[in-house]
C-alpha positions, 0 to 999 in steps of 0.5 A: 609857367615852367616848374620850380627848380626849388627842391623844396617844391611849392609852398617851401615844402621842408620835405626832400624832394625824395621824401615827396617821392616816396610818399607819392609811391606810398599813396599810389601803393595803397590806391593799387591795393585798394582797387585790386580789393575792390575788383575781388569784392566785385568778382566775388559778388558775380557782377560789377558793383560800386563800394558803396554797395559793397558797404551797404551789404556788409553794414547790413551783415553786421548789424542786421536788420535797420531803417533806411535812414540807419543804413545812410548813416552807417555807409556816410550817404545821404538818403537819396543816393541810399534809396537809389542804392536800396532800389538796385539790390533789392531789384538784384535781390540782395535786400528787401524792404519790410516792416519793422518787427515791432512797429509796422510804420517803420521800413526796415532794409534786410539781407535776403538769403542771396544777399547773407551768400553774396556778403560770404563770398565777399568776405571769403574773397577779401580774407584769401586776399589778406592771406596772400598779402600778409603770409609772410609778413612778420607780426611786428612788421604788420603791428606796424603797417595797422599802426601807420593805417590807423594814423593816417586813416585817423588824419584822414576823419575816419575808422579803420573799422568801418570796412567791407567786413567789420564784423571781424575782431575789432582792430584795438587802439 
């Protein structure tokens, strides 16, 4: 079946054909940025790594010491894939699992001394990115660029706060 020569494209789309593209271009821009950060994040960490990991670290980073189940919610996984997850850092030696400080029957994930290091690295590599990014972008042009991330990112369900490094100054509404 060939392709509609509808400019309106499927589904009577109201959108210009340029506007589809340009939006396209948009998306395929933002998912270039978001591997590229990605593979600093990596390299930062010394070795390959997925996101979620990346997520777990930070979340740990931020706020401490937590059940298992804490660190599921925190990252949006199930406690399965967390504990698989848990098992290969605490084996690379980024986390440890220990009783809780006040009730021993409660398992608790924490940032070993290697882990707090990886999560600075982690870090340091994501604030030269935004640098190197941003240096010389005017402040009302990034006021904007926070204004469209937050719009979308509202669409899509979820916080433009909850990245690999929250626990820098929260972006305000």
């Amino acid at each position: 079946m060939g392709q509609s020569t509808d400019p309106r494209g499927a589904r009577g789309d109201p959108r210009s054909l340029e506007r589809r593209e340009s939006e396209l271009e948009a998306l395929r821009g933002i998912f270039g940025l978001a591997m590229h950060l990605n593979e600093r994040m990596y390299a930062a960490l010394g070795h390959k790594r997925d996101q979620f990991d990346i997520y777990a670290l930070s979340t740990l980073a931020r706020r401490g010491p937590m059940k298992q189940s804490e660190l599921a919610i925190g990252i949006g996984k199930s406690s399965v894939f967390v504990t698989r997850m848990v098992d290969h850092l605490e084996k690379d030696g980024l986390v440890e699992r220990g009783q809780h400080q006040f009730d021993r029957r409660i398992n608790v994930i924490r940032l070993t001394s290697e882990g707090k290091q990886a999560y600075e690295r982690m870090k340091a590599s994501a604030e030269a990115l935004a640098r190197d990014l941003f240096i010389q972008t005017p402040d009302e042009r990034l006021d904007l660029l926070i204004a469209n991330m937050r719009r979308m990112s509202t669409r899509m369900g979820f916080s433009l706060n909850a990245g690999p490094w929250p626990d820098e100054p929260q972006i305000p509404s």
